[in-house]
C-alpha positions as CSV (number, residue, x, y, z in Angstrom):
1,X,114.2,85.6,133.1
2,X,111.9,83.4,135.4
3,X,113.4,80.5,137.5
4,X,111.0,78.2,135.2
5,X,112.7,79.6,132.1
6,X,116.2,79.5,133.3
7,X,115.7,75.8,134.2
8,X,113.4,74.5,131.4
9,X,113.8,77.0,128.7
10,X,111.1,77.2,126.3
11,X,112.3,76.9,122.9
12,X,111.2,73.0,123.2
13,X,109.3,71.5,119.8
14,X,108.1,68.8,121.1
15,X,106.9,67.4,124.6
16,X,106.3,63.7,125.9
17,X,103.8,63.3,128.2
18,X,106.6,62.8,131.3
19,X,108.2,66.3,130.2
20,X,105.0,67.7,129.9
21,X,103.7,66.8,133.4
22,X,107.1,67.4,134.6
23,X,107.1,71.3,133.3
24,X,103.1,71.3,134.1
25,X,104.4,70.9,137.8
26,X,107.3,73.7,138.0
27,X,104.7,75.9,135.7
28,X,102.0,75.3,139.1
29,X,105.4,75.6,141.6
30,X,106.6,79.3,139.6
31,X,102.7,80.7,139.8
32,X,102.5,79.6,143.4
33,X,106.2,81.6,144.0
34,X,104.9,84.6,142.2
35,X,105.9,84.0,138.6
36,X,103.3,83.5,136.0
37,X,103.8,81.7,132.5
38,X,100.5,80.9,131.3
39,X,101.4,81.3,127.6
40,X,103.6,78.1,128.3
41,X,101.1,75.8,130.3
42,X,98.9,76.6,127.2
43,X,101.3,75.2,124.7
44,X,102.1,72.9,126.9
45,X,98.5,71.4,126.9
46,X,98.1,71.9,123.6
47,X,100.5,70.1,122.8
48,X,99.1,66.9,124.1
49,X,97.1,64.8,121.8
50,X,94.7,62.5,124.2
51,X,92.6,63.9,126.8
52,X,94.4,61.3,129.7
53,X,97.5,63.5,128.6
54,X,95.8,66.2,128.7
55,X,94.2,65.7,132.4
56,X,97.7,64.6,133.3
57,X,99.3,68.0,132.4
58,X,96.4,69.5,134.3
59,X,97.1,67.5,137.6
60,X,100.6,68.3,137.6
61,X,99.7,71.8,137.2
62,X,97.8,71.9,140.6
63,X,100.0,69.6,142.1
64,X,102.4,72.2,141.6
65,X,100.7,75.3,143.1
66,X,99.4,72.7,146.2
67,X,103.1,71.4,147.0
68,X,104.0,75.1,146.7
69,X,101.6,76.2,148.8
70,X,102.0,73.9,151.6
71,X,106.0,73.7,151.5
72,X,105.6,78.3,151.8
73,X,102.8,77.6,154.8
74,X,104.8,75.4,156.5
75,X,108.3,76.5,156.5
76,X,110.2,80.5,156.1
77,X,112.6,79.5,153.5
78,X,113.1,81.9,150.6
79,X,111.3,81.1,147.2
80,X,114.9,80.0,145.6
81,X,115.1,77.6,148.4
82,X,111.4,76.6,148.2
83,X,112.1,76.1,144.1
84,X,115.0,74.2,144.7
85,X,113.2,71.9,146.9
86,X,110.2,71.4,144.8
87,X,111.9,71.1,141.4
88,X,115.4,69.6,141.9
89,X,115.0,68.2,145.5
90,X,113.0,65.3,147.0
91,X,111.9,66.9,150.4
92,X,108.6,66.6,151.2
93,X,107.1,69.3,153.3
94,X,104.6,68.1,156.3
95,X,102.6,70.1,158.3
96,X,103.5,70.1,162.2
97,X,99.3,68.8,163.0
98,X,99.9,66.0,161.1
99,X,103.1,64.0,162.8
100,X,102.4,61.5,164.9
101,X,102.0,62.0,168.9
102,X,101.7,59.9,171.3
103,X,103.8,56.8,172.6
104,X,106.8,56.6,172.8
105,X,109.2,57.8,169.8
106,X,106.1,59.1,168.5
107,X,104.1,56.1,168.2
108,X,100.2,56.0,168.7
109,X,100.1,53.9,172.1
110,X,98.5,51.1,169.5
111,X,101.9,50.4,167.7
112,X,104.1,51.1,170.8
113,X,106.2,47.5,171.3
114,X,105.9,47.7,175.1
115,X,102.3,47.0,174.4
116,X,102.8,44.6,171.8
117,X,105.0,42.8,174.2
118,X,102.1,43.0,176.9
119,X,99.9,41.5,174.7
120,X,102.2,38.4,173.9
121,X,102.4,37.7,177.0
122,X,98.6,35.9,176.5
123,X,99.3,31.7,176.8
124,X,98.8,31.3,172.8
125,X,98.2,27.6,172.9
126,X,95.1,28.1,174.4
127,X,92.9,28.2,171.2
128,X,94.7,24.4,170.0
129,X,94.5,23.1,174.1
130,X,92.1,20.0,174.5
131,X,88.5,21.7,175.4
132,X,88.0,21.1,179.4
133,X,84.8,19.2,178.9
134,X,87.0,16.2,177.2
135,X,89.7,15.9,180.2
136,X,87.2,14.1,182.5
């Protein structure tokens, strides 16, 4: 029995379009992990009766294998751990190239508050001050 099976079954009759999407997006997790149900994606978007439903199921689908992807590129945890995560977890997997560097506590040099501070330093009455030409 497949993870997706043990944790969604698939003796369902019918599907709302939050259940759907939500079973579209372990269906795109299982492939990514190894484990293909395509029989069930099918009934799945059959099952939907408008095409926004429909393109829903599909995007949750390949949101699913993406997320899966990434979270197996980017870290060596097993594929229980990796479904865990994914299906009944709310970690969010980032690739290393894409944190912050810079600063200090990892702040581009543009948002670090010692230069913020430097900047405030600037008299900031100036622009309301009396122009020079009128103090004669």
């Amino acid at each position: 029995m497949s993870r997706y099976e043990r944790e969604f079954g698939t003796d369902w009759e019918r599907l709302d379009k939050d259940e759907a999407t939500d079973r579209a997006y372990a269906i795109g997790v299982a492939e990514r992990l190894g484990e293909y149900n395509r029989e069930e994606l099918e009934a799945i978007y059959a099952e939907m009766n408008s095409a926004y439903h429909k393109s829903m199921v599909e995007l949750a689908y390949d949101e699913g294998r993406n997320e899966a992807k990434e979270a197996a590129e980017t870290t060596n945890a097993d594929r229980d751990a990796l479904w865990a995560d994914l299906i009944n977890g709310e970690k969010t997997y980032i690739d290393e190239g894409d944190v912050p560097t810079g600063g200090r506590d990892g702040l581009p040099s543009a948002l670090d508050s010692s230069e913020l501070l430097d900047r405030q330093s600037v008299d900031s009455t100036d622009a309301v001050d009396r122009p020079d030409f009128l103090d004669r």
